[in-house]
C-alpha atoms as one frame of an Amber mdcrd trajectory, in Angstrom:
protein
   0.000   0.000   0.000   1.075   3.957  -0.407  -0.534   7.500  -0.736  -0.664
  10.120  -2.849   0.082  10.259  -6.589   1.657   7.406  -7.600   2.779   8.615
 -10.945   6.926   9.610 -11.352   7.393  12.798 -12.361   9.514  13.062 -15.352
  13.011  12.885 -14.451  15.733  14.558 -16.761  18.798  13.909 -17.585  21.978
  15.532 -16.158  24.598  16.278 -18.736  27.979  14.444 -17.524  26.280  11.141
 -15.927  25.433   8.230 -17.341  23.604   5.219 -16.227  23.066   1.583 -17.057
  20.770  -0.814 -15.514  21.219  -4.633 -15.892  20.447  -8.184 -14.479  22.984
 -10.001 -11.993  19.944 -12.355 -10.408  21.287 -11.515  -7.313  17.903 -12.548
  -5.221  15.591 -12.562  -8.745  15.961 -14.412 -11.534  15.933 -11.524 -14.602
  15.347  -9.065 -12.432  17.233  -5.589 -13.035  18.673  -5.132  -9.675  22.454
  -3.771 -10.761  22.581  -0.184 -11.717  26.046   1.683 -12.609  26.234   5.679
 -12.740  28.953   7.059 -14.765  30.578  10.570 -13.892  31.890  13.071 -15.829
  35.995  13.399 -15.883  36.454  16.523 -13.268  32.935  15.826 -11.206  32.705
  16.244  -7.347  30.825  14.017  -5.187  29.837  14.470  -1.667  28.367  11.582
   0.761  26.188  11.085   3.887  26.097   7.640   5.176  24.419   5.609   8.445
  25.803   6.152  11.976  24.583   2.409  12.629  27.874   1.126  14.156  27.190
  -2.199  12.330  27.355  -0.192   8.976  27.421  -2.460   5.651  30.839  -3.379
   4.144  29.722  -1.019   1.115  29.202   2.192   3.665  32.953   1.537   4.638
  34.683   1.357   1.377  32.002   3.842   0.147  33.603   6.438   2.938  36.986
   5.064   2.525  36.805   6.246  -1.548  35.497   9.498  -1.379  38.120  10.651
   1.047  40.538  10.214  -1.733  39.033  12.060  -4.034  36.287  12.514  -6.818
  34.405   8.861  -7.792  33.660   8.297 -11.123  31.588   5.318 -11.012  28.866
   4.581  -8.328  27.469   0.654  -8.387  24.638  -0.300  -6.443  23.057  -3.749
  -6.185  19.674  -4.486  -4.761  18.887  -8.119  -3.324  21.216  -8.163  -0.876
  23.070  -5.784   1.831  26.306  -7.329   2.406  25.985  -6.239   6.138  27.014
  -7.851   9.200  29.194  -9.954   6.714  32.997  -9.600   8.679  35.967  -9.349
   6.610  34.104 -11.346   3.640  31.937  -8.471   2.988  34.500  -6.032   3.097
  36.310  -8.416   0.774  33.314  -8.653  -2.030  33.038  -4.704  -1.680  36.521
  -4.276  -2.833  36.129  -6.901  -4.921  33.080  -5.130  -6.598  35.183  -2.074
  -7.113  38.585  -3.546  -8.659  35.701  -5.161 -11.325  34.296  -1.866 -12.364
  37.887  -0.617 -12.101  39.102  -3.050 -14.831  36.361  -2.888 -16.681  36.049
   1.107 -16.907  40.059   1.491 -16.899  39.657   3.550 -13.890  41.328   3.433
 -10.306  39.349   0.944  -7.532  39.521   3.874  -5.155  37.263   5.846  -8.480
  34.637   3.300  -7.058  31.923   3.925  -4.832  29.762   0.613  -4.110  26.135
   0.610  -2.596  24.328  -2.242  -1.408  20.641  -2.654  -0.102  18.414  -5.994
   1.225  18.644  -8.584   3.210  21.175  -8.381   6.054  23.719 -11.042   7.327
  24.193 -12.675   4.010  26.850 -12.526   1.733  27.318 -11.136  -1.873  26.889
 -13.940  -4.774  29.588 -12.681  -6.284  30.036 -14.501  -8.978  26.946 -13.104
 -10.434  27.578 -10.029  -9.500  30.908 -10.083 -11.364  29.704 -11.918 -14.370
  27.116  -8.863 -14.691  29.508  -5.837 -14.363  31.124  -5.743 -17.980  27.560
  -6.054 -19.365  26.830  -2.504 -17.876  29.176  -0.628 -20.348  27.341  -1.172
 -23.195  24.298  -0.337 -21.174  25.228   2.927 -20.282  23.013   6.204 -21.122
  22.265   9.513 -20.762  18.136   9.215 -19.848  18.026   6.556 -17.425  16.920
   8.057 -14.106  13.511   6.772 -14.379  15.245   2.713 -15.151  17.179   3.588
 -12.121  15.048   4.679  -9.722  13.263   1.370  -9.973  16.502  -0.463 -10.278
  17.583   0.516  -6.957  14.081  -0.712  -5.128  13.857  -3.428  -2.715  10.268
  -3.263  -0.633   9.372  -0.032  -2.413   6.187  -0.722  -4.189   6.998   2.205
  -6.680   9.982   4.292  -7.762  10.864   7.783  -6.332  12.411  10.598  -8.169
  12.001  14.348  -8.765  14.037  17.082 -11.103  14.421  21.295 -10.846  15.247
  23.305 -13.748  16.092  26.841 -13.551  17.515  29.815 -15.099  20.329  32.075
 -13.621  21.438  34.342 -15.994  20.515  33.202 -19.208  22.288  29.884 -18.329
  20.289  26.814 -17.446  20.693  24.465 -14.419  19.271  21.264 -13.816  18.863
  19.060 -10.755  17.635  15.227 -10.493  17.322  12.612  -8.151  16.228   9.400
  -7.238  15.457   7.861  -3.659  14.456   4.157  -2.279  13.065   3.001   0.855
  10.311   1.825   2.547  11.206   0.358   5.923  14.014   0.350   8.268  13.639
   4.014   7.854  14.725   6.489  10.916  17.556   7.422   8.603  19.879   9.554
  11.115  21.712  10.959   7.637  20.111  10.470   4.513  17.922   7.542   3.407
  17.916   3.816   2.187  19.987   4.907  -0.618  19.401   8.363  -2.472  21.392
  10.156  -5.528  20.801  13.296  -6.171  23.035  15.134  -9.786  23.203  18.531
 -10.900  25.749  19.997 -13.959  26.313  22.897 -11.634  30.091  23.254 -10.910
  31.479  23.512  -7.448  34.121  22.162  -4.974  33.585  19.518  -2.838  33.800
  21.337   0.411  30.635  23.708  -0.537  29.402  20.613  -1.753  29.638  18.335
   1.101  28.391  20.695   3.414  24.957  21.200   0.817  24.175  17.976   1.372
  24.940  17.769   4.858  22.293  20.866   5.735  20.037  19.481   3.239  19.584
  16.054   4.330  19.511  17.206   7.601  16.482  19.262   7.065  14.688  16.520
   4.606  15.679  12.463   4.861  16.640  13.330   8.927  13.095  14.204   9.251
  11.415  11.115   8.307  10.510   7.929  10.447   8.652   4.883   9.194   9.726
   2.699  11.900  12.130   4.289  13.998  14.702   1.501  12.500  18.357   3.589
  11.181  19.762   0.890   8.864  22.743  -0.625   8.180  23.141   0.655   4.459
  21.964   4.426   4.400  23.404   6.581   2.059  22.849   9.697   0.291  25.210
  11.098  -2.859  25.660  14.350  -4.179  27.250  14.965  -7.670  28.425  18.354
  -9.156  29.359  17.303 -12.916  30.060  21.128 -13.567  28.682  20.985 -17.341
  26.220  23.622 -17.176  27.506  26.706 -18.751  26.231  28.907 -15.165  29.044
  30.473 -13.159  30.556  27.320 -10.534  29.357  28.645  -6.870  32.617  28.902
  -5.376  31.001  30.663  -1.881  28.271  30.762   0.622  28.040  34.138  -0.479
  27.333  33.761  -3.967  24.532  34.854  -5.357  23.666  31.672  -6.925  24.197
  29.505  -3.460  21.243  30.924  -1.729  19.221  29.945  -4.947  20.954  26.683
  -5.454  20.732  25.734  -1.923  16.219  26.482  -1.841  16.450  24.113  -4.976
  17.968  21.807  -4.034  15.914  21.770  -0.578  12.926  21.224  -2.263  13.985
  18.610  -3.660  15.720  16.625  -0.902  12.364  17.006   1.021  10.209  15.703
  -2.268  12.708  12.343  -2.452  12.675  12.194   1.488   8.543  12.378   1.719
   8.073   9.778  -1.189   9.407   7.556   1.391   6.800   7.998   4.140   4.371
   7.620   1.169   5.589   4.688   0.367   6.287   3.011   3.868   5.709  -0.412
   4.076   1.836  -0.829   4.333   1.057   2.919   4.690  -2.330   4.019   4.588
  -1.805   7.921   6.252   1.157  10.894   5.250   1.279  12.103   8.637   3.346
  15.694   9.223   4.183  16.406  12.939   4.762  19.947  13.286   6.062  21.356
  16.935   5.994  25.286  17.370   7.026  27.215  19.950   9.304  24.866  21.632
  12.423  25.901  23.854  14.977  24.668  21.351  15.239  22.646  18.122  16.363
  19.534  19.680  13.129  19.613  22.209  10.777  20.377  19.165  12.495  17.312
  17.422  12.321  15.307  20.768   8.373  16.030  20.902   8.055  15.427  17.164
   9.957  11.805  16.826   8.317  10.802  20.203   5.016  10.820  18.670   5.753
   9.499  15.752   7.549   6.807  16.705   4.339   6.019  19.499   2.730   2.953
  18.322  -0.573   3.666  20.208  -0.411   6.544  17.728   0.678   5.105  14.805
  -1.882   2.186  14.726  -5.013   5.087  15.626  -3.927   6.501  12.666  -4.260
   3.221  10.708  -7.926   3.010  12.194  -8.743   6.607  11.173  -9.316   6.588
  15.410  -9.397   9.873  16.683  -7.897   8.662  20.199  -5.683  12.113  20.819
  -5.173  10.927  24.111  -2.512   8.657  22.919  -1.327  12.059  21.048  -1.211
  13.883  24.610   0.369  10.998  26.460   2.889  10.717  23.892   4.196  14.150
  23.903   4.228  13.683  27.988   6.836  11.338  28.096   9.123  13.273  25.466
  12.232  13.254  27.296  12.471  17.194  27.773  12.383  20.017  30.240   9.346
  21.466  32.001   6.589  22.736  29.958   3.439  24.288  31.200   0.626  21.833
  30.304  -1.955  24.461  30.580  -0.368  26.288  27.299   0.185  23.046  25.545
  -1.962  22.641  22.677  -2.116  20.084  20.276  -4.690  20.130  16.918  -5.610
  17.657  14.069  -5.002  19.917  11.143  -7.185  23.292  12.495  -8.833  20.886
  14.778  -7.825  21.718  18.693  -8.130  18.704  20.669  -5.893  19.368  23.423
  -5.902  23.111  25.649  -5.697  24.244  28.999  -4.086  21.036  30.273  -6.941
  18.571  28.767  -9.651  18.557  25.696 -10.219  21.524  24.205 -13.774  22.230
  25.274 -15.201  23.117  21.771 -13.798  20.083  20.179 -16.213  17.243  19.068
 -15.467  13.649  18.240 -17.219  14.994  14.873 -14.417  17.079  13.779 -11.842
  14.962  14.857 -13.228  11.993  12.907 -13.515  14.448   9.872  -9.373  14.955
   9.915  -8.462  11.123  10.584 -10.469  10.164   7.690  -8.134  11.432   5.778
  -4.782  10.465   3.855  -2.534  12.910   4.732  -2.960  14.397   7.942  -1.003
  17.185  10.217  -0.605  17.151  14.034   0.544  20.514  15.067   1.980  20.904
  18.649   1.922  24.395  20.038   4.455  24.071  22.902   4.296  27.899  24.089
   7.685  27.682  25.618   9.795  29.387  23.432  10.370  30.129  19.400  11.774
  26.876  17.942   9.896  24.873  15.368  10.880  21.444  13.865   8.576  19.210
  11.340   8.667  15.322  10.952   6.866  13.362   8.383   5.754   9.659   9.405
   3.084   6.781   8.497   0.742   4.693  10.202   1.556   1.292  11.518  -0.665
  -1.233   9.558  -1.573  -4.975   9.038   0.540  -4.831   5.960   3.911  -3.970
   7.663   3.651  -6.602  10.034   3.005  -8.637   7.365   5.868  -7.032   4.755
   8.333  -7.231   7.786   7.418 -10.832   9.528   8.104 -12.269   5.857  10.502
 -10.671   4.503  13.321 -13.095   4.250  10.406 -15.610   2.642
């Protein structure tokens, strides 16, 4: 299950990547689950990966690479994680990369390798091997859409968005693609996400646009309150638009680059929560007023991660005490309960330290019978605001999740 528009938009192509997607039957039989994105000569490449301390195998070659310099291949394989593998895992990563090394007559440390599915098995390399010189003459300019379903595991449809824009008479052009369904509390990025612009600029202004911009968009989600193994989030810069390369924060073209690229990260990162295993309900928490970001973010991720709430949402159950004793716990200071309030969309169900006295179970029902739904927190303790998007917790993820591995 999912909500909202299923349809991808149309995703376009970024001048100085290509991208092939092939077969390796690495849990499927003819399925495409091996996708390679080529870079441009003179691209830079930022990452974000998973502060799980049992990160994959991939995640530590992955951050091992890019601290050498610019990739110029990324591989990613679906079917299988090759986490909580030892010293074999980080073997078939490495492996991985002196393959598309040979093949692409490229250095292995030009190699970035991704790797998403089941954990604690290892890599069937030999079809992954065997597939790798089939991707070169696979390899083409308008394949985001081929990818974005390549790289899907539980998803139950691709994700991917694209910006154009002018500056100056010159054109830029962003696109991404994002998977991920469960296991999602990312605490970085995502599942996997890949995000390519032919803006030029160095990696340092780079790196530290995707680090704000995740932050703000894929650190905000929670299906399950699961961070995975695996998460990762990539940033390109191929620098073959003919716009002036943003060489400052205080270029004209950052601040504009930057609200672009925002919008996107956030489009990728709520496509998840759409998506989330057996999701009936797009659910944005939004906390105003609270002492400090961190508190509004406490308060935000403590109801969403409530499974009292979570499962009233599935049953369109207007129960907002669950919502008040959820936000009660939230490990932060003192509040004064009697100028908490809490609403379903303009609903107020929760004032002067109990029900509001003019809501009805009417109006509640009204706002829970629908698919996307906001809970807004008025904490009335001080000027910070934080929002979280979530989903409901259905008969479909226990299902999903209890057999996965079957």
């Amino acid at each position: 299950m999912a909500t909202g528009n299923p349809t991808l938009p149309n995703l376009l192509p970024i001048d100085g990547v290509k991208i092939a997607i092939v077969s390796a039957g690495i849990k499927k039989p003819g399925r495409r689950d091996l996708v390679v994105f080529e870079l441009a000569e003179g691209s830079c490449v930022a990452g974000v990966f998973t502060k799980n301390r049992f990160c994959a195998a991939p995640v530590l070659v992955s951050k091992e690479h890019l601290s050498k310099g610019s990739p110029r291949y990324l591989i990613v394989n679906t079917g299988n994680a090759n986490a909580g593998t030892g010293e074999q895992g980080l073997r078939d990563a490495k492996a991985t990369c002196d393959a598309v090394a040979q093949c692409y007559g490229v250095s292995a440390s030009e190699v970035l390798p991704f790797s998403t599915g089941v954990i604690g098995e290892n890599l069937p390399m030999d079809r992954l091997l065997s597939a790798i010189p089939t991707t070169k003459d696979a390899l083409v300019a308008d394949a985001w859409v081929d990818a974005a379903s390549g790289i899907m595991t539980t998803d139950t449809r691709p994700k991917g968005a694209s910006v154009s824009f002018e500056y100056q008479g010159h054109s830029i052009t962003l696109t991404g693609i994002s998977k991920g369904a469960g296991m999602i509390k990312p605490n970085m990025a995502t599942m996997l996400g890949y995000v390519a612009t032919d803006l030029a600029m160095d990696q340092e202004i780079l790196q530290a646009l995707l680090t704000e911009t995740a932050t703000k968009s894929f650190n905000r989600i929670t299906v399950d309150s699961d961070t995975s193994t695996n998460d990762s989030c990539v940033l390109v810069a191929t620098g073959k638009s003919s716009a002036p390369a943003i060489t400052s924060e205080q270029d004209e073209l950052y601040g504009l680059f930057k609200e672009k690229l925002q919008t996107l990260m956030i489009t990728l990162a709520q496509a998840i929560i759409r998506d989330g295993e057996g999701a009936t309900k797009f659910v944005t928490i939004q906390v105003e007023n609270a002492l400090s970001q961190d508190e509004a973010l406490e308060v935000a991720f403590t109801v969403a991660h409530s499974p009292l709430v979570k499962t009233a949402l599935f049953a369109s159950d207007p129960n907002w005490g669950r919502i008040l004793a959820a936000v009660g716990r939230a490990n932060i200071s003192e509040f004064d309960l009697n100028k908490l309030e809490i609403y379903l969309d303009d609903v107020c169900i929760v004032r002067d330290g109990g029900r509001a006295t003019d809501y009805t179970e009417e109006a509640g029902q009204a706002v829970m019978n629908q698919e996307d739904i906001l809970i807004r927190i008025n904490m009335a303790s001080g000027d910070a605001s934080e929002t979280v998007w979530t989903s409901d917790l259905s008969h479909d993820y226990v299902t999903i999740n209890a057999e996965y591995r079957t």
